[in-house]
N, C-alpha and C positions, 0 to 999 in steps of 0.2 A: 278624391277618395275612391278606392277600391269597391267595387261590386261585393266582396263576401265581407268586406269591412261594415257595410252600411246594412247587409242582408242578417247578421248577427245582431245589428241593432234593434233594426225592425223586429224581426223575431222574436227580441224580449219583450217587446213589447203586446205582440201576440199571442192567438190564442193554436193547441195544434189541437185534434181531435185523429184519435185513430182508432185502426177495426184492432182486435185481440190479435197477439202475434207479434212476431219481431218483424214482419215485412221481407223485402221491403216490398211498400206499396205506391201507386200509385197516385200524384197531387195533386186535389183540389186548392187552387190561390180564391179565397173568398172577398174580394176588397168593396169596403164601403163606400157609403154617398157620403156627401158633403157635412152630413151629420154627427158623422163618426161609425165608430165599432161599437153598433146596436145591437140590444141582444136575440132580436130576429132574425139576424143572421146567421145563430148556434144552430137554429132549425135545420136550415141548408146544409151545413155543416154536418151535420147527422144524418143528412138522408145522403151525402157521400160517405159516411161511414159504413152505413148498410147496405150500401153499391160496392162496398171493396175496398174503396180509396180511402185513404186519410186525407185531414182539410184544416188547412189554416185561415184563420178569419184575420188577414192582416191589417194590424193598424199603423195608419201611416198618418197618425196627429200625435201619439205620444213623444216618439223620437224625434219631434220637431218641437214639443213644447207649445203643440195649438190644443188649446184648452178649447172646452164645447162651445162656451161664449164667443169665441175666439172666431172658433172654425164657421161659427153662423154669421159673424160678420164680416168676415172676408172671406171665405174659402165659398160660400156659396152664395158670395154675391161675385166671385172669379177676380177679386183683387188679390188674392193670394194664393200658392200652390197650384197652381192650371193642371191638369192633367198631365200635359204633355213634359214637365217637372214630375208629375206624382208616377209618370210612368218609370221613373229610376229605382222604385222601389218593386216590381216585377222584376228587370233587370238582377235586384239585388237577391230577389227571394230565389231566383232560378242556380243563382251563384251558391248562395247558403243551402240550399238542398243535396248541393254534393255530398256535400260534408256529414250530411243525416245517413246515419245507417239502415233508417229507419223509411228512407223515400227514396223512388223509384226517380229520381232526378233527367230522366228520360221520357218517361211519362207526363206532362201535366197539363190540367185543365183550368182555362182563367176563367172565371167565374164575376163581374161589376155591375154593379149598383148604380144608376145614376152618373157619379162624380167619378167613380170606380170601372163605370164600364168608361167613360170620357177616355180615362186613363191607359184601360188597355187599346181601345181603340188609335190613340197617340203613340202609343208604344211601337204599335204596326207602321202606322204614316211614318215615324221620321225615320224609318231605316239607318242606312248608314253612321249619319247625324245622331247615333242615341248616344254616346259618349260627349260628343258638346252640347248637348239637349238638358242632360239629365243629370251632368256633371261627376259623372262616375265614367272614369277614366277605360276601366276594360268592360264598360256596357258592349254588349254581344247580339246586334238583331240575328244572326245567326244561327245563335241558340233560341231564341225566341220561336224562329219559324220552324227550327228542327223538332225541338222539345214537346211543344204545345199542342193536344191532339186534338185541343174543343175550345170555344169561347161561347158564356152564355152573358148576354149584355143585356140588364133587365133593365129597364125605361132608361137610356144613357142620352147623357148631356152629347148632343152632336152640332150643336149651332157654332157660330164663331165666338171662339177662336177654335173650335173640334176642326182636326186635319182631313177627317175620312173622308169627306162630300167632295172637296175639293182634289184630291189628288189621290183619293183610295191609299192600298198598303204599299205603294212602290211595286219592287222585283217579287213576285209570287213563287219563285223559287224555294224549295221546301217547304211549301205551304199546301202541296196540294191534296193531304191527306187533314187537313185542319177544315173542320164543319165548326161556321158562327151560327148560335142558336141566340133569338132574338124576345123577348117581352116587351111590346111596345100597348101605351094604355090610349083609348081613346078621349079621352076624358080629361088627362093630363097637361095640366096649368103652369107645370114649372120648365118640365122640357120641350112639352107639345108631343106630338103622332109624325107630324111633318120633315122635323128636321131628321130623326132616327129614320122615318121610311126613306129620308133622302140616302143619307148615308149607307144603310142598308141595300139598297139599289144600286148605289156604286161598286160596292162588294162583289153583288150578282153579276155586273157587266164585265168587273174585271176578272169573272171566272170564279170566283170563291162560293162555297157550298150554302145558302142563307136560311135558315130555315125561321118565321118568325108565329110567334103566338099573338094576335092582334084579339084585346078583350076590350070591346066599344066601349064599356062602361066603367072602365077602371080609369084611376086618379094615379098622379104620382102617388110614390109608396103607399100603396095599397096592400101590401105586404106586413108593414109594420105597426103593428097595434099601440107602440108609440109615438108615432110620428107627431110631430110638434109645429106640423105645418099647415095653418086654416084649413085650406085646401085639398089635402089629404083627406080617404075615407075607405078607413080600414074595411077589407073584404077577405073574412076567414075564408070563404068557399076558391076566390082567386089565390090565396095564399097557397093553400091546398095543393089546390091544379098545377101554379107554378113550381112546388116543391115534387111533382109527379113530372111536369117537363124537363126538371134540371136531373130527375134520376134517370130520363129516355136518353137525356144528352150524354150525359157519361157512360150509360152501357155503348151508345155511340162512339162515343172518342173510345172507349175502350177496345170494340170489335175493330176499328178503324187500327 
């Protein structure tokens, strides 16, 4: 399949959020955890709208037919959809952005969650490889490292099978105007402090810009006032702050 074939699917499936105006502006890609497309992610979503940008909260369980049941018994227990697959649909959004009148398709900032950062983070490591990776025929890392001005990857799944720790982004070439902005919890039972600061580190050595927010006492999704997972423990006051670092990031990727 085609990259703007699969990037118009997605798309229906998603949500778009933009400032007043015909643009074009600016793109925020917002992709979820392994949860799905929660509605705490509209938050985000809004506070790149008041930054300038328009933002799409992409979902990537409807066009696949993974139901919530579904996505909590395999998608985050990683027998299904790995990242490094769900990274096709970046790929696909970068494609269908052309075609929007309405988006700055030169511009864009990736924005993951968890499952979502795993993703973008994947998308980076298989370079070349994103076409047999991801099964979308004109995948483009190309465009990837051109386009993209920011990545914020808030508590992101990095352990194995995540590619970052082990081999970083590849060739860094066009990349060197791309700052990754980082939420990493300490507290955090589902992906741990450990593998993200690993991964993260890799980043650094290989030269990439890393900036991270380290909050000791924050849990997975801490963010999400729904969260449906024991362990979770929701912190408006962190929600806040993180919703205040992702609008520094984008005036960032913006100035950049």
């Amino acid at each position: 399949m085609r990259s703007g074939e699969w990037g118009a699917r997605v798309a229906d499936a998603s949500k778009v959020f933009r400032p007043e105006g015909p643009g074009p502006f600016p793109v925020a890609l917002i992709l979820h955890g392994c949860g799905g497309k929660t509605p705490f992610l509209e938050a985000y979503a809004r506070v790149a709208v008041e930054a300038g940008w328009a933002a799409v909260v992409v979902d990537s369980f409807a066009p696949r037919g993974i139901s919530p049941l579904r996505a909590k018994l395999t998608v985050c227990t990683g027998t299904a959809l790995r990242g490094l697959e769900r990274s096709g649909d970046i790929f696909a959004m970068l494609a269908w952005l052309e075609d929007q009148p309405w988006a700055d398709a030169e511009r864009v900032f990736l924005a993951g969650w968890s499952h979502g950062g795993w993703a973008i983070m994947d998308g980076y490591a298989i370079g070349p490889n994103a076409a047999r990776a991801t099964g979308l025929v004109d995948a483009d890392p190309l465009k990837l490292r051109a386009r993209v001005k920011g990545a914020l990857l808030v508590y992101p799944y990095a352990a194995y099978p995540s590619l970052t720790s082990n081999q970083g982004w590849g060739d860094l070439q066009g990349t060197a105007n791309l700052k990754v902005f980082s939420v990493v919890g300490g507290k955090d039972q589902v992906v741990g402090w450990k593998y993200p600061q690993k991964a993260l580190e890799r980043l650094r050595r290989d030269g990439l810009t890393v900036d991270t927010a380290f909050y000791p006492d924050a849990t997975h999704a801490f963010d999400d006032d729904r969260a449906n997972d024991p362990r979770a423990r929701y912190r408006p006051d962190l929600f806040t702050r993180t919703q205040d670092y992702f609008a520094q990031a984008l005036a960032v990727a913006a100035a950049g």
